[in-house]
OpenMM code with the backbone's topology and positions (N, CA, C; nanometers):
from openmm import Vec3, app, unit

residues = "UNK UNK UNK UNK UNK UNK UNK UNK UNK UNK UNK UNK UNK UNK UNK UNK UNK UNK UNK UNK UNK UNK UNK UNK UNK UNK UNK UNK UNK UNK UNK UNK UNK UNK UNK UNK UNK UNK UNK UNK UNK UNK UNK UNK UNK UNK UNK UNK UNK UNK UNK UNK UNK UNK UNK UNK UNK UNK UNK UNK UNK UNK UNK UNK UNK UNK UNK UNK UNK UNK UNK UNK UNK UNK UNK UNK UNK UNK UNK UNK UNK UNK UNK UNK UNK UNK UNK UNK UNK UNK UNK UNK UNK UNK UNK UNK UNK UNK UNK UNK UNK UNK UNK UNK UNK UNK UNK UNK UNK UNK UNK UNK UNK UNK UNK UNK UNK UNK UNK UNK UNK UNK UNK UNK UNK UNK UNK UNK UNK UNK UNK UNK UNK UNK UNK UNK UNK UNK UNK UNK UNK UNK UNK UNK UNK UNK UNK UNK UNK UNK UNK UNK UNK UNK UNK UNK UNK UNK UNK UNK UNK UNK UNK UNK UNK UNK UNK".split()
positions = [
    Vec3(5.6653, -4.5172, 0.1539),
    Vec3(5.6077, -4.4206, 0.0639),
    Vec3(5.5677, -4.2929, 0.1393),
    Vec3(5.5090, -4.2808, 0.2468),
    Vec3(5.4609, -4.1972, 0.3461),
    Vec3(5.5615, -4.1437, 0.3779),
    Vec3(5.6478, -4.1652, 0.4104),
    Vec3(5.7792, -4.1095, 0.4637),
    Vec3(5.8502, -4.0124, 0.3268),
    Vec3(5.8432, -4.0812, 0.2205),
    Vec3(5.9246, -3.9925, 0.1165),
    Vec3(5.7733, -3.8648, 0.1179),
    Vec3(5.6691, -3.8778, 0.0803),
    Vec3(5.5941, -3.7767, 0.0512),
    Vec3(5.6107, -3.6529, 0.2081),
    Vec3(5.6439, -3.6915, 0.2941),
    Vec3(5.6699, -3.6102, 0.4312),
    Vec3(5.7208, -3.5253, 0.3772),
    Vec3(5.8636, -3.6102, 0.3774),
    Vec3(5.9784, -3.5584, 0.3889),
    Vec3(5.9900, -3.3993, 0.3058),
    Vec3(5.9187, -3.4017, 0.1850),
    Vec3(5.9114, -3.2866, 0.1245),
    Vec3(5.7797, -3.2089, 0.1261),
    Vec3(5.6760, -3.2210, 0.2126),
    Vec3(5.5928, -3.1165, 0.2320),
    Vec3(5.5876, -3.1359, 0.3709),
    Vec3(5.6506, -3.1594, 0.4825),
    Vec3(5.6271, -3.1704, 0.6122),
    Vec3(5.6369, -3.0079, 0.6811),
    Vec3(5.7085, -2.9324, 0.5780),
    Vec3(5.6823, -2.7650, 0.6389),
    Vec3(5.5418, -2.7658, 0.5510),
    Vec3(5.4524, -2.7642, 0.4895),
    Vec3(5.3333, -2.7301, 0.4573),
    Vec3(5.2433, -2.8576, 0.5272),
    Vec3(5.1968, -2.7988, 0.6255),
    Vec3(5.0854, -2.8721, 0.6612),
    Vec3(4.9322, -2.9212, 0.6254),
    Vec3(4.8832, -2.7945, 0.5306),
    Vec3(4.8162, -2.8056, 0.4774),
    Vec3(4.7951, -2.8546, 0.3730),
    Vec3(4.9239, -2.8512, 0.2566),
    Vec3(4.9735, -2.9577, 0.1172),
    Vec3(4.9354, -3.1133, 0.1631),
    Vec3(5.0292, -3.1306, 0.2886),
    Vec3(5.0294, -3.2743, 0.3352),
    Vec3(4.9204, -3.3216, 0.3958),
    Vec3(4.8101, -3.2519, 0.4118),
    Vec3(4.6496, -3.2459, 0.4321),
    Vec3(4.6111, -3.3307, 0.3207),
    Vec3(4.6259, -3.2611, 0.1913),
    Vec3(4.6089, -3.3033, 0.0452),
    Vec3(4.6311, -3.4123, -0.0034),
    Vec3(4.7729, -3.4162, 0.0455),
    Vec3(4.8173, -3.5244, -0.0185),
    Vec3(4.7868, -3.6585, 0.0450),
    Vec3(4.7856, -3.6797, 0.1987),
    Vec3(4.6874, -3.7686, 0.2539),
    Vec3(4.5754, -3.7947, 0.1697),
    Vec3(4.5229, -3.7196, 0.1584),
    Vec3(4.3309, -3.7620, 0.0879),
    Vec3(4.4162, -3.7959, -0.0482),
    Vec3(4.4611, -3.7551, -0.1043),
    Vec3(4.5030, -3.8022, -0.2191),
    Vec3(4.5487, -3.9488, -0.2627),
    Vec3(4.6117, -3.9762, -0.1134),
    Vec3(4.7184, -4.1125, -0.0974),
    Vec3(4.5792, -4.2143, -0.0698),
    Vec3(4.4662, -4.1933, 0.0326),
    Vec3(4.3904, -4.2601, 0.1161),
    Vec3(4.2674, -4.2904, -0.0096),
    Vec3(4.2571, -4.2146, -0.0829),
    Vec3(4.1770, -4.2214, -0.2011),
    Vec3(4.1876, -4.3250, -0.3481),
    Vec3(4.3756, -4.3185, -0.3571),
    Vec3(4.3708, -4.3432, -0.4340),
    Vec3(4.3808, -4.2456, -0.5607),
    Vec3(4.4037, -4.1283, -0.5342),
    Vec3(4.3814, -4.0551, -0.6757),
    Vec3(4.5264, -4.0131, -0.6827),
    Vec3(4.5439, -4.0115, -0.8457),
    Vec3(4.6918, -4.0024, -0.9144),
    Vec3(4.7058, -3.8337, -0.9210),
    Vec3(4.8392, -3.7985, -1.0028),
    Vec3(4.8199, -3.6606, -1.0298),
    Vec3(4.9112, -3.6693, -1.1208),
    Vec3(4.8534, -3.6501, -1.2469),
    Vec3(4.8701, -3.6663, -1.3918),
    Vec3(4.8991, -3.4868, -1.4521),
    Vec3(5.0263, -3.4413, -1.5372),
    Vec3(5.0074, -3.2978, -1.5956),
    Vec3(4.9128, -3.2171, -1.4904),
    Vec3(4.9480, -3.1502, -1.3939),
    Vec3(4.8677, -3.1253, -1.3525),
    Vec3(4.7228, -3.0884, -1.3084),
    Vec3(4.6842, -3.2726, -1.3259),
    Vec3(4.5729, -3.2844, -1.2614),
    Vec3(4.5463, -3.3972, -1.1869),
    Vec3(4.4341, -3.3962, -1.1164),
    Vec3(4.3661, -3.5402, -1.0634),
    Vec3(4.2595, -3.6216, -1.0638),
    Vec3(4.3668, -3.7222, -1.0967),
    Vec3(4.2669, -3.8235, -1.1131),
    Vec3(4.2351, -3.9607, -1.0208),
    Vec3(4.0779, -3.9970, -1.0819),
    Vec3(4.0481, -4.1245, -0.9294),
    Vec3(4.0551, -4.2338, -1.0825),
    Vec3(4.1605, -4.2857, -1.1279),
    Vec3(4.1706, -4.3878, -1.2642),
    Vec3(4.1506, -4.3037, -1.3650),
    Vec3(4.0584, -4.2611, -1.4419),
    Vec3(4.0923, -4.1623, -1.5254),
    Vec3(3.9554, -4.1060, -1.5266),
    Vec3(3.8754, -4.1320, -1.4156),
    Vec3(3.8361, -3.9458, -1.4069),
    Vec3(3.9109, -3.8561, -1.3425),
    Vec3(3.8911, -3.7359, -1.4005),
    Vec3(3.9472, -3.6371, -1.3634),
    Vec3(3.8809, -3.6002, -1.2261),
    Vec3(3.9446, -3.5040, -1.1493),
    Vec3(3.8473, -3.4649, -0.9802),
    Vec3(3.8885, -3.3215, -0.9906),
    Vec3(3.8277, -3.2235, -0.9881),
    Vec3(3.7808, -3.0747, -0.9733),
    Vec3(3.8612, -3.0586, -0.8223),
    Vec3(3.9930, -2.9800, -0.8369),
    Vec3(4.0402, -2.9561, -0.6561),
    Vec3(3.9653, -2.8949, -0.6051),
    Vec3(3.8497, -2.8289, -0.6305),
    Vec3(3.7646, -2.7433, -0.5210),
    Vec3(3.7137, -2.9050, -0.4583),
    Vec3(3.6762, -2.9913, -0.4907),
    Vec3(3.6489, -3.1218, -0.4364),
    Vec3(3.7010, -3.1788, -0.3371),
    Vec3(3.8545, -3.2062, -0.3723),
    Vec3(3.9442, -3.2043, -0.3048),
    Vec3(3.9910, -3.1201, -0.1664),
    Vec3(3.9405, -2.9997, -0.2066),
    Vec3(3.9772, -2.8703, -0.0798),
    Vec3(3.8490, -2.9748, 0.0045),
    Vec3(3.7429, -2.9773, -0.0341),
    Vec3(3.6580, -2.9561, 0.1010),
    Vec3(3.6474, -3.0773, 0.1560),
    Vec3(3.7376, -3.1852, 0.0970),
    Vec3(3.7536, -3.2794, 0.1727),
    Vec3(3.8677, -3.2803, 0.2838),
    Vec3(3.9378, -3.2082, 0.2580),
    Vec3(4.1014, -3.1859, 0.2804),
    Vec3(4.0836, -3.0423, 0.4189),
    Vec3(4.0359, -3.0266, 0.3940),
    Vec3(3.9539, -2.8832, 0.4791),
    Vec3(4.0362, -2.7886, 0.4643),
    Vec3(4.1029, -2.7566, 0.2893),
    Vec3(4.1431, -2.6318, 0.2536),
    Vec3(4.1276, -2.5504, 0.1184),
    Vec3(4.1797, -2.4531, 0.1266),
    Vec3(4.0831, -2.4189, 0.0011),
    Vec3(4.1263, -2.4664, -0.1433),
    Vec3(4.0900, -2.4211, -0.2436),
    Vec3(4.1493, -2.4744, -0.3769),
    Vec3(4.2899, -2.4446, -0.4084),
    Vec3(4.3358, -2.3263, -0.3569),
    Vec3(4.4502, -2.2649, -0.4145),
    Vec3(4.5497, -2.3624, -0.3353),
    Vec3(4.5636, -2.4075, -0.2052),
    Vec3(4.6253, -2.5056, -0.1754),
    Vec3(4.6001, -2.6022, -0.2755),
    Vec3(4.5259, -2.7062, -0.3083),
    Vec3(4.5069, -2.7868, -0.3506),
    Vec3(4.5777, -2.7940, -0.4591),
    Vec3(4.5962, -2.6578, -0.5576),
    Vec3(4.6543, -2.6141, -0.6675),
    Vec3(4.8337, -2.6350, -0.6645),
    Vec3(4.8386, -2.6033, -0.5053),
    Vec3(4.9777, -2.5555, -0.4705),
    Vec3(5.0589, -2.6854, -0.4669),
    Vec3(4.9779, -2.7901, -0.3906),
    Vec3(5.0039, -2.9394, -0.3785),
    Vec3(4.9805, -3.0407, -0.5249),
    Vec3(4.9422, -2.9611, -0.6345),
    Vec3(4.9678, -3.0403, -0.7335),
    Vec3(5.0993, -2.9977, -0.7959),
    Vec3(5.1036, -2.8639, -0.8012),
    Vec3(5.2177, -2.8156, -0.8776),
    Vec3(5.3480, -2.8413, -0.8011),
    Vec3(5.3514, -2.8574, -0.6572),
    Vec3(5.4572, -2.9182, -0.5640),
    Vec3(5.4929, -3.0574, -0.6079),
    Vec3(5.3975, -3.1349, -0.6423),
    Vec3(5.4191, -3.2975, -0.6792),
    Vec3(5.4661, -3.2886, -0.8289),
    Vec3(5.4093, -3.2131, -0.9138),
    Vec3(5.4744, -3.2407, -1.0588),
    Vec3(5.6264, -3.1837, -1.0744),
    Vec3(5.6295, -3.1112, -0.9521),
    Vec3(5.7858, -3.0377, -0.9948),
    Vec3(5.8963, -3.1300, -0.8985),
    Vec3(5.8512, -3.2025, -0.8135),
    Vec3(5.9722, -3.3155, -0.7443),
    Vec3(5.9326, -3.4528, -0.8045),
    Vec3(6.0490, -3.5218, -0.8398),
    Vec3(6.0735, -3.6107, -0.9346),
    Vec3(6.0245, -3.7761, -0.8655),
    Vec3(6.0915, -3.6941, -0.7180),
    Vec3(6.0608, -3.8293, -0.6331),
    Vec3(5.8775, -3.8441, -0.5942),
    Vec3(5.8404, -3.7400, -0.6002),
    Vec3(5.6746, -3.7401, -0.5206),
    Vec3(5.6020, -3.7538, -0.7026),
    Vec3(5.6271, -3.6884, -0.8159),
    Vec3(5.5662, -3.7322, -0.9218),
    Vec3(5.5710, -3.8846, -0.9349),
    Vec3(5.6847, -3.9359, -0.9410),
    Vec3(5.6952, -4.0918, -0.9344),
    Vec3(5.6007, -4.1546, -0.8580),
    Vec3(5.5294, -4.1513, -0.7416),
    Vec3(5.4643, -4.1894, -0.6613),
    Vec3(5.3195, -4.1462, -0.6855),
    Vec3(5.3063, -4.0169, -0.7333),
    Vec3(5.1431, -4.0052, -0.7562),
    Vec3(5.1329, -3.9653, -0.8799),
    Vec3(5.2067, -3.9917, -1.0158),
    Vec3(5.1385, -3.9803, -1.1148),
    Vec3(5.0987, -4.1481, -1.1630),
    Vec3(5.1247, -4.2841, -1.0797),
    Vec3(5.0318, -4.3708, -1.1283),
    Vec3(4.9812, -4.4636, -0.9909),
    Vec3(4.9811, -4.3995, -0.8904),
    Vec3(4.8508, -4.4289, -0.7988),
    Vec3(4.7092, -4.4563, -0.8263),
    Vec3(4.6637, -4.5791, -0.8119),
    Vec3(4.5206, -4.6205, -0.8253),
    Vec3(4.4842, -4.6320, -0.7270),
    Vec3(4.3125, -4.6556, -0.7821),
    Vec3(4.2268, -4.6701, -0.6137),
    Vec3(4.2035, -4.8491, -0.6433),
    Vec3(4.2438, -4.8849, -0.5440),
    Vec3(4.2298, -5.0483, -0.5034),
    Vec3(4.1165, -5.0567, -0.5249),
    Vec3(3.9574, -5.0008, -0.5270),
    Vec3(3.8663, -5.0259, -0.6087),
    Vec3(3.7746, -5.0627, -0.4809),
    Vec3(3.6315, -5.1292, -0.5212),
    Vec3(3.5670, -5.1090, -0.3917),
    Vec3(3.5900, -5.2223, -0.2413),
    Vec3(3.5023, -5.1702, -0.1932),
    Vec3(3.5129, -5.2206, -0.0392),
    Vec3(3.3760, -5.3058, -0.0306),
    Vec3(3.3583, -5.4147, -0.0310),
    Vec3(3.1958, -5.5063, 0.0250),
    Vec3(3.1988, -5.4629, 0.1621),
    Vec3(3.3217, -5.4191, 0.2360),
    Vec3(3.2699, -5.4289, 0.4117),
    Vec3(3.1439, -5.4054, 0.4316),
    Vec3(3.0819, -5.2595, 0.4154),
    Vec3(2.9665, -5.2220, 0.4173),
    Vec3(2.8592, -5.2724, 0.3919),
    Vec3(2.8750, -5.3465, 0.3035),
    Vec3(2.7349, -5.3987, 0.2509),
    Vec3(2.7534, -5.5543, 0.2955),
    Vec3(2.8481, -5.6199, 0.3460),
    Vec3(2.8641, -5.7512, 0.3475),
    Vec3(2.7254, -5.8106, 0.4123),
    Vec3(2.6863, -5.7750, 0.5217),
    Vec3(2.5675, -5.8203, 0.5964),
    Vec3(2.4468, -5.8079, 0.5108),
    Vec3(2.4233, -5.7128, 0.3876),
    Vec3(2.3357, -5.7399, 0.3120),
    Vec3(2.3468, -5.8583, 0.1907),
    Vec3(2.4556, -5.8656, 0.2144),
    Vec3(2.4805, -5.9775, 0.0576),
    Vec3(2.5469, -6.1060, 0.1467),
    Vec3(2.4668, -6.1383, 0.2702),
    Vec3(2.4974, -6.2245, 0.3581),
    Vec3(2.6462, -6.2863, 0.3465),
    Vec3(2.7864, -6.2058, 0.3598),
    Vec3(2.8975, -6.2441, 0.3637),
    Vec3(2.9270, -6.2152, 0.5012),
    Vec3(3.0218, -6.3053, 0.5650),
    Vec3(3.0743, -6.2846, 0.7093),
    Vec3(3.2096, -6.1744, 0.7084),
    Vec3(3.1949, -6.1262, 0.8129),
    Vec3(3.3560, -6.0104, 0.7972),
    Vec3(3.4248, -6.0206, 0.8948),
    Vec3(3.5418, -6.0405, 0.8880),
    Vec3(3.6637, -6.0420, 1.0135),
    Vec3(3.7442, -5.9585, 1.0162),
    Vec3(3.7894, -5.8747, 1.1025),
    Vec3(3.8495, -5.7869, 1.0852),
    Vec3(3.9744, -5.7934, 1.2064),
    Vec3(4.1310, -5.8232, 1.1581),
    Vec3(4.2044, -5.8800, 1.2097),
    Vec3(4.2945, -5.7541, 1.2287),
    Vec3(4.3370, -5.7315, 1.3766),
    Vec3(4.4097, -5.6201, 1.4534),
    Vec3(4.5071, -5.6928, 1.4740),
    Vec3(4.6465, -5.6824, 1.4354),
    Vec3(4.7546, -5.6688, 1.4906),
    Vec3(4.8302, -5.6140, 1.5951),
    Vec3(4.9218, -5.7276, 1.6268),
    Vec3(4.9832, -5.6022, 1.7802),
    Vec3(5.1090, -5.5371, 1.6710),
    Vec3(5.1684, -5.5748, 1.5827),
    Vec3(5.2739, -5.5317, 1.4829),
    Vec3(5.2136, -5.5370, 1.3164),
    Vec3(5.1648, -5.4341, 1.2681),
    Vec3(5.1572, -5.4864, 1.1023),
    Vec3(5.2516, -5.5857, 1.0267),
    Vec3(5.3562, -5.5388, 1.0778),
    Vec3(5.4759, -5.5672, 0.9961),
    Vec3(5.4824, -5.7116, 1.0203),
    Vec3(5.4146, -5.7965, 1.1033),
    Vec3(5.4297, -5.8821, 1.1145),
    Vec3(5.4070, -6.0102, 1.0013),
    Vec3(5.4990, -6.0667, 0.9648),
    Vec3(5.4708, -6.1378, 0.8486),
    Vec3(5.3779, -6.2665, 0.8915),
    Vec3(5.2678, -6.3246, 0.7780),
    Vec3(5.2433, -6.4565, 0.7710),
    Vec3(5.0636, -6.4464, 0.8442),
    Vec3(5.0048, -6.3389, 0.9200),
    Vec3(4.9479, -6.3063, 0.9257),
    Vec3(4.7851, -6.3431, 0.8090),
    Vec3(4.8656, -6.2560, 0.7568),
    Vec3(4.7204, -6.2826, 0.6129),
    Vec3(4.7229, -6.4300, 0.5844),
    Vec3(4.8135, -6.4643, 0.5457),
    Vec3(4.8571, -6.6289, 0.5128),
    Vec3(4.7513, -6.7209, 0.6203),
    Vec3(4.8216, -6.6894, 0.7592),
    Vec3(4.7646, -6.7896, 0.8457),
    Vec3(4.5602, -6.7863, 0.8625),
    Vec3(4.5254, -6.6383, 0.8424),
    Vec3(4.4055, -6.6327, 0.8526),
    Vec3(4.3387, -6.7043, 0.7296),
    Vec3(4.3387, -6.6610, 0.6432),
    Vec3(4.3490, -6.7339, 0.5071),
    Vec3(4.3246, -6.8674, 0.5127),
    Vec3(4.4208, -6.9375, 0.5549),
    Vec3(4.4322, -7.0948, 0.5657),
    Vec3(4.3190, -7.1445, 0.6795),
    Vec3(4.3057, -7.0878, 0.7677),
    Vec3(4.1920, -7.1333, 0.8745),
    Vec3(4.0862, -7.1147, 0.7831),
    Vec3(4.0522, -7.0068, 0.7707),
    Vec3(3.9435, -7.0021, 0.6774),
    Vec3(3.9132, -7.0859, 0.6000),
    Vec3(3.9865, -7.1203, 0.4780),
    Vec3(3.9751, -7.1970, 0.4157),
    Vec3(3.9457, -7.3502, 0.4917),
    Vec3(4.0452, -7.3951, 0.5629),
    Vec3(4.0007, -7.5359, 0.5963),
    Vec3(3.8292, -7.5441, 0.6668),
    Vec3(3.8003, -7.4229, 0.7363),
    Vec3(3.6764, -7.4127, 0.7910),
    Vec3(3.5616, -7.3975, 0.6545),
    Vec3(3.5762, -7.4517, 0.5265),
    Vec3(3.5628, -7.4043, 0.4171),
    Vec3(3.4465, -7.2905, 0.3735),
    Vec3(3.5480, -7.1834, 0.4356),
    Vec3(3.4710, -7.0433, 0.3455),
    Vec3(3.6232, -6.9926, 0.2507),
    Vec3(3.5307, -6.9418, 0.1610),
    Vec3(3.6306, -6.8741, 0.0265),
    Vec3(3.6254, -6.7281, 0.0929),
    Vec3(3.7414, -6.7106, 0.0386),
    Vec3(3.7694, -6.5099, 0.0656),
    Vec3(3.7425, -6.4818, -0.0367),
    Vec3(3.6215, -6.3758, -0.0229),
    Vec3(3.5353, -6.2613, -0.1243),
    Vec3(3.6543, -6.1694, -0.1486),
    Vec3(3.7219, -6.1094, -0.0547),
    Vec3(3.8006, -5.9458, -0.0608),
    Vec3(3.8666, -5.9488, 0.0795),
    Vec3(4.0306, -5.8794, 0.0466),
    Vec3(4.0911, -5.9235, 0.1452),
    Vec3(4.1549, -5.7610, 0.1453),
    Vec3(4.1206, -5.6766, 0.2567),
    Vec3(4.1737, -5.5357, 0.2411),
    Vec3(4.2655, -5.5160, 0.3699),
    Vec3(4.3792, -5.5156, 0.3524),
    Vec3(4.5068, -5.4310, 0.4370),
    Vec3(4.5056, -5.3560, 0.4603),
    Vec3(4.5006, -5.2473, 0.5653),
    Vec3(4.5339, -5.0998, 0.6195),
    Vec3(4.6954, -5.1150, 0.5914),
    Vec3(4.7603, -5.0073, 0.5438),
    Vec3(4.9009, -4.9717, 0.5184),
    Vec3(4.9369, -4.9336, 0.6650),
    Vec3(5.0281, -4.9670, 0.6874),
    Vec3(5.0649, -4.9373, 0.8915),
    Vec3(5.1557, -4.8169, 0.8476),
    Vec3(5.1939, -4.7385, 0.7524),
    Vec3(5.2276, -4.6037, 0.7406),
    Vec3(5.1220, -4.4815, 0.7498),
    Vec3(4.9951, -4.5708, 0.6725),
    Vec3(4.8896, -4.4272, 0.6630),
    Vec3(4.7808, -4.4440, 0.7625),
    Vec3(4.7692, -4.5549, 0.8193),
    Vec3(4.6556, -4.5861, 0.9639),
    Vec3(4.7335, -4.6068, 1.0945),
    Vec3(4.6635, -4.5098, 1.1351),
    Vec3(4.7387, -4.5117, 1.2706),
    Vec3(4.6638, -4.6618, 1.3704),
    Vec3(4.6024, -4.7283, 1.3772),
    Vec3(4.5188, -4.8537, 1.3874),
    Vec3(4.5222, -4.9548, 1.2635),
    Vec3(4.6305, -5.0285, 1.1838),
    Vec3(4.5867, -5.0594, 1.0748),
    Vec3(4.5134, -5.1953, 1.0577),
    Vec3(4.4429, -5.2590, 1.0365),
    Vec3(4.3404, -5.4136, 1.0236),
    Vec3(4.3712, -5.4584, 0.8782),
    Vec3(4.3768, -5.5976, 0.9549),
    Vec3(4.3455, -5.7197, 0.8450),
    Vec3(4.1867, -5.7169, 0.7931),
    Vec3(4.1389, -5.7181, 0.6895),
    Vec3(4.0002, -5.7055, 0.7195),
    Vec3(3.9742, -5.8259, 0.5984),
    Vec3(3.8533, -5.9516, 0.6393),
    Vec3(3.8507, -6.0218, 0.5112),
    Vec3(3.6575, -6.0301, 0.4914),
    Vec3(3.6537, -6.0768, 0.4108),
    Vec3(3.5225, -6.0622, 0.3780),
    Vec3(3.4881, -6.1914, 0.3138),
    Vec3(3.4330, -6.2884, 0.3048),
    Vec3(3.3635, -6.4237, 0.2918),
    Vec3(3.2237, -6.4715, 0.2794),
    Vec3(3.2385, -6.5730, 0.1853),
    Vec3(3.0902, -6.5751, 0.1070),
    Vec3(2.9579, -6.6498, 0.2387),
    Vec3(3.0188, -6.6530, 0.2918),
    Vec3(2.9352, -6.6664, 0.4400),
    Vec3(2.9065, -6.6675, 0.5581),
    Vec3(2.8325, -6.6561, 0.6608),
    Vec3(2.9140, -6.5713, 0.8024),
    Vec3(2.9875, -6.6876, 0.8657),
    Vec3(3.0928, -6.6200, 0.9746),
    Vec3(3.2021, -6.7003, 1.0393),
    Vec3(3.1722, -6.7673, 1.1261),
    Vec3(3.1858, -6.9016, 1.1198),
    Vec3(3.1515, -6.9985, 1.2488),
    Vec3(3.2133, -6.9302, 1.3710),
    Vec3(3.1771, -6.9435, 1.5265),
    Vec3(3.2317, -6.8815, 1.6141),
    Vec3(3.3650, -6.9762, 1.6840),
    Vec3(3.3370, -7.1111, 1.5970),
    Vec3(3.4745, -7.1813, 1.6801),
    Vec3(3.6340, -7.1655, 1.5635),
    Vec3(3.6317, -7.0696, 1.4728),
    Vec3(3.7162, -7.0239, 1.4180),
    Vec3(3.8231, -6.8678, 1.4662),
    Vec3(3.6985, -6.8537, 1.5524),
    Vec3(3.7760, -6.6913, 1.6265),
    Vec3(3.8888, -6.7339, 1.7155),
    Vec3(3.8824, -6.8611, 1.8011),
    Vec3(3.9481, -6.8866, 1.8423),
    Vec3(4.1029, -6.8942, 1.8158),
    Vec3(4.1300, -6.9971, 1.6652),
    Vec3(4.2021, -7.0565, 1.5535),
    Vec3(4.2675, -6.9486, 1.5271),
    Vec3(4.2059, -6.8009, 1.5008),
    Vec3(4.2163, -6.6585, 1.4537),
    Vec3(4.3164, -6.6177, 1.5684),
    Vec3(4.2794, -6.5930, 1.6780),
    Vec3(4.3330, -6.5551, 1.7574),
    Vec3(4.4967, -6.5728, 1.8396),
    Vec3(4.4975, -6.7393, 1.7922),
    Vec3(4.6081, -6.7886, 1.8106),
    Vec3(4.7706, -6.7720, 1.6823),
    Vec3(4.6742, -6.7096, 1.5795),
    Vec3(4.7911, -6.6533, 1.5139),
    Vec3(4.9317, -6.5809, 1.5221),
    Vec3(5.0381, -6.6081, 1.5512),
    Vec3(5.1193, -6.4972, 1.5896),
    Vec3(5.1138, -6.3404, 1.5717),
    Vec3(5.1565, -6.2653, 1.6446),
    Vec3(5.0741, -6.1210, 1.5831),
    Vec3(5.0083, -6.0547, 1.5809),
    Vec3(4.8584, -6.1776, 1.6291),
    Vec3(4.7411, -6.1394, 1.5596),
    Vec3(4.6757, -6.0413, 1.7694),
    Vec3(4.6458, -5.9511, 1.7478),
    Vec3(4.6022, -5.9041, 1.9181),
    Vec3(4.4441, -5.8747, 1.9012),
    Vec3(4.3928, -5.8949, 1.8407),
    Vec3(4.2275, -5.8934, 1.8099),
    Vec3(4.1532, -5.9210, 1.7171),
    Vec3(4.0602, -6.0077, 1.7284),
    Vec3(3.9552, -6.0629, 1.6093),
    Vec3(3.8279, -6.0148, 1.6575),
    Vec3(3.7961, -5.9267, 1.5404),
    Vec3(3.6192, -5.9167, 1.5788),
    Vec3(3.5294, -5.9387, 1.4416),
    Vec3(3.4228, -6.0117, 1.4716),
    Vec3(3.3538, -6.0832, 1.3421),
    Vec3(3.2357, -6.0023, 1.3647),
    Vec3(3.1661, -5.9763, 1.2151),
    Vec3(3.0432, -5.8791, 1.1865),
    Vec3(2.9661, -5.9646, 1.0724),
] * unit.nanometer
topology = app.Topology()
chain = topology.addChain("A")
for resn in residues:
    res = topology.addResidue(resn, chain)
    for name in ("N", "CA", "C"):
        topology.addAtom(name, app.Element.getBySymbol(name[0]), res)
């Protein structure tokens, strides 16, 4: 997906500013506008996240509604919705956050998953970094209670897997 949205604003650097926050957010771009699900978002919003001004922001919507291939892609983009990471330690859930030496590596999620489980904790929320849009991307899981320490081990031995750190 990253690669097709390049490919056609990679001479505007600043569009592809946009469209990052756009992609990383989650927000669509509907008749020209944007949205985070169906609120609408004000591009002066957008600029000062993006660190440009509105009229870019303007420029990068009307760029996406007029190519067929980049409308396809962000007029029904959602936001995957929230994140517990943050708060997990208050709502006493354990967090693992699983580094790959390859994303692409299959079986990964699967294998963590299954340890887990037999160690019997349930997965609360299970969030993927896309290895196109993170340059570092993590397994990250979140569980209804903190992680025994003789499971990091189990973790570790996963194929793939090049770092476990528990919070």
């Amino acid at each position: 997906m990253w690669n097709t949205i390049k490919k056609y604003l990679e001479n505007y650097p600043e569009r592809l500013k946009v469209a990052r926050i756009l992609v990383e957010n989650g927000l669509s771009v509907r008749k020209g506008k944007v949205y985070l699900n169906e609120i609408e978002i004000p591009p002066v919003r957008i600029a000062r996240v993006a660190g440009v001004d509105r009229r870019t922001v303007n420029e990068t919507i009307s760029s996406i509604g007029a190519n067929r291939e980049l409308r396809l892609i962000f007029e029904d983009l959602r936001s995957a919705g929230h994140s517990l990471k943050e708060i997990a330690r208050h709502l006493n859930f354990g967090v693992v956050e699983i580094t790959p030496v390859d994303a692409r590596t299959p079986g990964i999620l699967a294998n963590a998953a299954m340890i887990l489980a037999k160690g019997g904790l349930s997965i609360r929320q299970a969030i993927v970094d896309d290895p196109e849009l993170s340059p570092e991307p993590k397994l990250t899981l979140i569980v209804e209670k903190k992680i025994p320490g003789e499971l990091i081990p189990e973790l570790l031995k996963i194929q793939g897997v090049a770092k476990v750190s528990v919070y």
